[in-house]
Structure formats: C-alpha cells, structure tokens
C-alpha positions as CSV (number, residue, x, y, z in Angstrom):
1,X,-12.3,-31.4,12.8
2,X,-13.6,-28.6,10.3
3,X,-10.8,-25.7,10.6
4,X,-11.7,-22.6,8.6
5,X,-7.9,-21.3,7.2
6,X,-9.3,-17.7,6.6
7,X,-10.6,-17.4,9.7
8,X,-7.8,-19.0,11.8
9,X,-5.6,-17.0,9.7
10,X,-7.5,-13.6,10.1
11,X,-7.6,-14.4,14.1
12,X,-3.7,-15.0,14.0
13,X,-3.5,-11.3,12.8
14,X,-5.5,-9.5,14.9
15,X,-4.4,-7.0,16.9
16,X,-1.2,-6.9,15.3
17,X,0.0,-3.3,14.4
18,X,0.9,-2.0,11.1
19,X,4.8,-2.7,11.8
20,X,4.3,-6.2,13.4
21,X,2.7,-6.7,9.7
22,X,4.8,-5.3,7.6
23,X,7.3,-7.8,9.4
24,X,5.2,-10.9,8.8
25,X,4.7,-9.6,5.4
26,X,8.4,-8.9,4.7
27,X,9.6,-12.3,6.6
28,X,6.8,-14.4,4.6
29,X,8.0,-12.9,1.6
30,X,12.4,-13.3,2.3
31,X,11.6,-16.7,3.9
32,X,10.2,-18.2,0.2
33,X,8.2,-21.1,2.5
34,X,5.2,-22.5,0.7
35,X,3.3,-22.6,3.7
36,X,3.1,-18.6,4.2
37,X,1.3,-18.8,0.5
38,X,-2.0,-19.0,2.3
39,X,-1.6,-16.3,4.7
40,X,-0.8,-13.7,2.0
41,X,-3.9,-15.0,-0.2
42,X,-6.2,-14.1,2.8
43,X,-4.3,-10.7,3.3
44,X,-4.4,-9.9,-0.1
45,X,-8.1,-10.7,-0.3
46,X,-8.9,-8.9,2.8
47,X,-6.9,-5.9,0.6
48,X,-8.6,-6.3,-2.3
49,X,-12.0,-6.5,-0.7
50,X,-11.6,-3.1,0.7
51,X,-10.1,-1.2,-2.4
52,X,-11.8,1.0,-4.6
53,X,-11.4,0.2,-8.2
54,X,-9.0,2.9,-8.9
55,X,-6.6,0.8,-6.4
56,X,-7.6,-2.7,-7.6
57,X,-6.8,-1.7,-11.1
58,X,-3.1,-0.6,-9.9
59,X,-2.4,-4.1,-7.9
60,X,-3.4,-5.5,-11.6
61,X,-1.3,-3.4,-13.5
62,X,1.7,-4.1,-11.1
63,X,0.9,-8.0,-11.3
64,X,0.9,-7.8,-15.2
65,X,4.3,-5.4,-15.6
66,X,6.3,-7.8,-13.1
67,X,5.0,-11.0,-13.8
C-alpha cells in the first residue's frame, strides 16, 4: 500500500478553519510528540510555497535569531 503523507496530511486539514488550526498548530506544538513533526513540515511547506520573498526571508531570519 503506497500512502502519500502530504497528501493524507493536506486532506486531514481541509476544511478546517483558521481557529481549528491555530489549535492543531498550538497542540502539535505544547504536546512535543514526534509524530506531529510531519504535519508541520507539510504546513510549513504549503506556507512557504505561497510567500513572497519578502515573507520567506522573515521565517529565515526568525529561524536563525532563535535557533
């Protein structure tokens, strides 16, 4: 059985609204479990796909001041 993670994971958020994921963002986040580690790679690549380069450069700058 061939399962796509991105895909299963972007079909899992779907139709979720912007507080339902702040939630799973927030809970992922409190919860320090290694298996929400993929599900906020695909959301931050789904972010970073659909930043400008002004914003892309910011997420790098935070990642290299707290890091």
């Amino acid at each position: 059985m061939n399962i796509d993670l991105r895909q299963a994971i972007i079909q899992n958020i779907k139709g979720k609204d912007e507080e339902q994921l702040k939630d799973m963002i927030n809970t992922a986040i409190k919860d320090h479990e290694e298996k929400t580690l993929p599900g906020l790679g695909v959301l931050f690549e789904v972010i970073w796909q659909h930043s400008d380069s002004q914003s892309q450069n910011e997420m790098i700058d935070a990642l290299s001041k707290n890091i």
